[in-house]
KOLBANU-226278 format. One record per residue (C-alpha): x, y, z; residue in three letters. Coordinates in steps of 0.25 Angstrom, whole numbers, plus 5000, padded with zeros to 4 digits. Layout:
! KOLBANU-226278
XYZALA ...
//
This chain:
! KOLBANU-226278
503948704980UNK 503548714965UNK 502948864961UNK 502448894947UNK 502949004939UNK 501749064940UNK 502049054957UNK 503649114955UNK 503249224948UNK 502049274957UNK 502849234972UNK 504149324964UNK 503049424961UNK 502749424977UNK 504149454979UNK 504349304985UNK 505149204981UNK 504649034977UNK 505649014991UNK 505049104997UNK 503649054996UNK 504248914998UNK 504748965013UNK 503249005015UNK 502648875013UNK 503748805021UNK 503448915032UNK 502048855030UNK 502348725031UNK 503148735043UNK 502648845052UNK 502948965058UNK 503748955071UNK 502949005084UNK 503449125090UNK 504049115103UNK 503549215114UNK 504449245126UNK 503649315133UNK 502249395136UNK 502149555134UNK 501749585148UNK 501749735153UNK 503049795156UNK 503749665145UNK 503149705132UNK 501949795135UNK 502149935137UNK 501050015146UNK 501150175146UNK 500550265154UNK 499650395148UNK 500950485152UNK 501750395142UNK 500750385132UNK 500650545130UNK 502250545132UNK 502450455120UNK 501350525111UNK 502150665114UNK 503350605110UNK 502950535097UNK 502250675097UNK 503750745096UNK 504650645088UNK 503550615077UNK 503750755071UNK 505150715066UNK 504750565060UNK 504250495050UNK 502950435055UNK 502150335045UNK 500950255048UNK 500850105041UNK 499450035039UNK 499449885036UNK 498149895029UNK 498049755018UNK 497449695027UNK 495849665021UNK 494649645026UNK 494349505023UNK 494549465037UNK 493449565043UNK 492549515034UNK 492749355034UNK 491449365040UNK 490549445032UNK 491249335019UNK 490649225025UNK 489349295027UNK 489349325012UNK 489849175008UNK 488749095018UNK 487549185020UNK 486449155010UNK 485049195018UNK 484549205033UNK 483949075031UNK 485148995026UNK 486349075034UNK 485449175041UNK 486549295047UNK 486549255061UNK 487449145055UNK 488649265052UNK 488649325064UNK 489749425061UNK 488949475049UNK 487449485057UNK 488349575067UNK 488749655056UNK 487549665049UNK 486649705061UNK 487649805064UNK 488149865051UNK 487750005053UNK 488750025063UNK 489949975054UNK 490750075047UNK 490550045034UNK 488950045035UNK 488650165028UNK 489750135016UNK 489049995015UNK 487650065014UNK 488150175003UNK 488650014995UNK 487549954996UNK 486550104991UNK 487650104978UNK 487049974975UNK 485550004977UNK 485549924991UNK 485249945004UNK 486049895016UNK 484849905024UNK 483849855015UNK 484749725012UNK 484849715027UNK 483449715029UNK 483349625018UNK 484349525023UNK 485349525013UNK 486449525023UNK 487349455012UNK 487249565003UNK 487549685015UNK 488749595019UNK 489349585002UNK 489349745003UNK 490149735015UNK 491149635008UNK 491049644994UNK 491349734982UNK 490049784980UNK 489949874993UNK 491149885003UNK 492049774997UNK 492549745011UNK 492949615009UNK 494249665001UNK 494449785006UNK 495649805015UNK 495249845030UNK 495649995026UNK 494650025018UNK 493649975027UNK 492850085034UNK 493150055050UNK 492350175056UNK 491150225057UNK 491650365052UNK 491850305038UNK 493350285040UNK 494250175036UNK 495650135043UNK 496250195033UNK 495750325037UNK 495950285050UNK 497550255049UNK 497650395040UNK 496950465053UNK 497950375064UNK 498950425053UNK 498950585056UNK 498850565070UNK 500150505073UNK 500850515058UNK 500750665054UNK 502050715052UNK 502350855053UNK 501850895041UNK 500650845042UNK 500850715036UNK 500650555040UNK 501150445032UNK 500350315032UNK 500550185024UNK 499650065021UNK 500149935018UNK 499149865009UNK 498849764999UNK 499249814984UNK 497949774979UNK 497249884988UNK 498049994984UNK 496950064976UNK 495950044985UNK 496950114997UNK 497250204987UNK 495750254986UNK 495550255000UNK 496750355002UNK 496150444992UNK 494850444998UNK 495250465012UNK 496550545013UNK 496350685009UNK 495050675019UNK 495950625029UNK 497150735027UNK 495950835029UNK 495250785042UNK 496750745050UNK 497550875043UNK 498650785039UNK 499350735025UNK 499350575023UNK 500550505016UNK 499850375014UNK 500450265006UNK 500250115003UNK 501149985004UNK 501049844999UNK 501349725009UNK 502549644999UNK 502249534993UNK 503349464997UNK 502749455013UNK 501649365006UNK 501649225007UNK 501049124999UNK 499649045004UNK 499748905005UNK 498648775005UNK 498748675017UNK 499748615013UNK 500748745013UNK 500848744997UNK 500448884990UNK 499248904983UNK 498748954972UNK 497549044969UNK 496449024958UNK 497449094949UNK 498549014952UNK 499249114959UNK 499849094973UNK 499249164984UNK 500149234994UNK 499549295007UNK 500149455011UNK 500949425026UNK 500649485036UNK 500849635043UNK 502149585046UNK 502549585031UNK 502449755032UNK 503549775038UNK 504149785024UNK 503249895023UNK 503549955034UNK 504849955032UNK 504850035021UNK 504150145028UNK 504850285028UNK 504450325043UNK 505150325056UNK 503750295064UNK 502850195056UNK 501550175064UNK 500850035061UNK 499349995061UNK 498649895055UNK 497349945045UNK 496249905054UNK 496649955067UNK 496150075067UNK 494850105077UNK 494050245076UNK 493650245092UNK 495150265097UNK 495850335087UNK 496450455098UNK 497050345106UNK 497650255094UNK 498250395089UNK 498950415102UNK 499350275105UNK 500050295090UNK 500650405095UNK 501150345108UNK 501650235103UNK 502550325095UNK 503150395104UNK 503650255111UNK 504150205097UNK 504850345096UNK 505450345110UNK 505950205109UNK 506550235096UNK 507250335103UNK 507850265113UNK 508150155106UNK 508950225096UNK 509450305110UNK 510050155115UNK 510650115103UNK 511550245101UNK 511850215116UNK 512250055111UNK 513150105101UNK 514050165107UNK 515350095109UNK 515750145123UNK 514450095128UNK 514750065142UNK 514049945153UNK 513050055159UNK 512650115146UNK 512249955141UNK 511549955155UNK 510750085152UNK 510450015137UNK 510049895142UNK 509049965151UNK 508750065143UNK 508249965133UNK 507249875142UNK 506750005148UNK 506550095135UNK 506449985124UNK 505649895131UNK 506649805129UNK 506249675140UNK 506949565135UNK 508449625134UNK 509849555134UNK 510749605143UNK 512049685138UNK 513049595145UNK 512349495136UNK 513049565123UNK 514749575121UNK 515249705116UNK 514949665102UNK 
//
């Protein structure tokens, strides 16, 4: 594959290499391998069910061992909005007049429209349109849907079509998932001294923009919760990206003549995880946040916690048992159980099956 100067220079400057990007055209050009599945999870063989009894055991315990540990929240929050509002594009692009591509034509847009009062962002959309000597109302009346939809979308009111989900207000209390995550963040976070540790991963270009958001919205926070935040920002590599091809599997070029590469997905953050100073890391994605069962997401975290916490313990309990050399049949018998019993380990080799090695 012959690349340009220009293209070297700029897939070195996404720490990749030209062979690199070659193996991801071939990956395109021959497939991905299907993954295999053995078996379906089934309760009992890969679904857990817990009584309330366990429930409130494991929340106490997570309760206890939290106090000496290092707990951090991560956020995977690049993702934008463009897919939420493909709909409210193509309204923009199509509609011209009621009599030509009248709104019963964008069903998803008359929806919103005839309900837009009860959408969080209402009032914010209202205060848009007043700055500009308009009237949200008025223009409805008057049926200038287009016009209501571009303040939704563009630059010249809520600029939702570039904004990253976590600027987008998602209740009705005026509050974004960002505050949201902040708030999840104290209740199963807070350290001893008062203090929760969350990270967002998201696009470098956005950084200002989160930057501003955290100004606005974490003293506020601090003061209504009673806790101190250490919040803090990450970048998805560069080098996880992989470059966009034409039907044919070749790399294209932008206007510019640039190559475009596409960020990977979530899978790419485990480099970001990585290097996360934490003995606990709680993960959720940006948008999964909902105002009507916030108690029970906060003790399901808590729960889940104190089963990760507990099978820590008794793994790192089997292992000590495993390295001792006098290790004798019956103890590897007691493992062996053990291990399908409190690792939820189904699918295990049995210890005749290894030498002494």
């Amino acid at each position: 594959m012959n690349f340009s100067d220009k293209d070297i220079n700029q897939i070195k400057s996404h720490g990749l290499t030209p062979q690199a990007v070659e193996e991801q055209t071939e990956n395109f050009k021959k497939g991905f391998a299907p993954i295999l599945l053995y078996k379906a999870a089934t309760l009992g063989d890969g679904i857990l069910s817990f009584s309330e009894e366990d429930r409130a055991k494991y929340i106490s315990f997570y309760g206890e061992k939290r106090k000496n540990l290092k707990i951090k929240k991560f956020v995977p929050a690049s993702g934008a909005a463009t897919r939420m509002m493909k709909d409210l594009y193509s309204f923009v692009s199509e509609y011209k007049d009621e009599i030509s591509t009248p709104l019963k034509n964008f069903p998803a847009v008359e929806k919103l429209l005839l309900n837009i009062e009860k959408f969080a962002f209402f009032s914010e959309l209202q205060d848009k349109m007043k700055q500009n000597g308009e009237d949200l109302n008025s223009e409805y009346e008057k049926k200038n849907y287009k016009n209501i939809v571009e303040y939704i979308l563009l630059e010249k009111g809520l600029n939702y079509g570039k904004s990253p989900k976590a600027w987008i207000v998602f209740h009705r209390e005026n509050i974004t998932p960002f505050e949201e995550h902040l708030a999840e963040a104290e209740q199963y976070c807070k350290d001893l001294n008062g203090r929760a540790a969350i990270e967002f991963s998201i696009q470098e270009d956005h950084l200002q923009g989160f930057e501003m958001l955290k100004e606005r919205v974490q003293s506020k926070c601090e003061k209504n919760l009673g806790v101190k935040y250490d919040i803090t920002f990450s970048f998805q590599q560069k080098s996880t990206d992989t470059v966009a091809v034409d039907m044919e599997n070749n790399p294209i070029h932008d206007k510019n003549g640039d190559l475009v590469f596409r960020p990977a997905g979530h899978g790419a953050l485990i480099r970001n995880i990585s290097n996360l100073d934490a003995d606990v890391v709680f993960i959720k994605n940006i948008d999964n946040v909902s105002s009507r069962y916030r108690q029970t997401t906060y003790e399901y975290k808590k729960f889940l916690g104190g089963l990760l916490l507990e099978l820590k313990e008794k793994t790192a309990e089997l292992l000590s048992e495993l390295e001792k050399t006098d290790i004798s049949r019956e103890n590897l018998t007691y493992i062996y159980n053990r291990i399908k019993k409190d690792i939820f380990v189904s699918e295990l080799k049995r210890y005749e099956d290894f030498n002494s090695e």
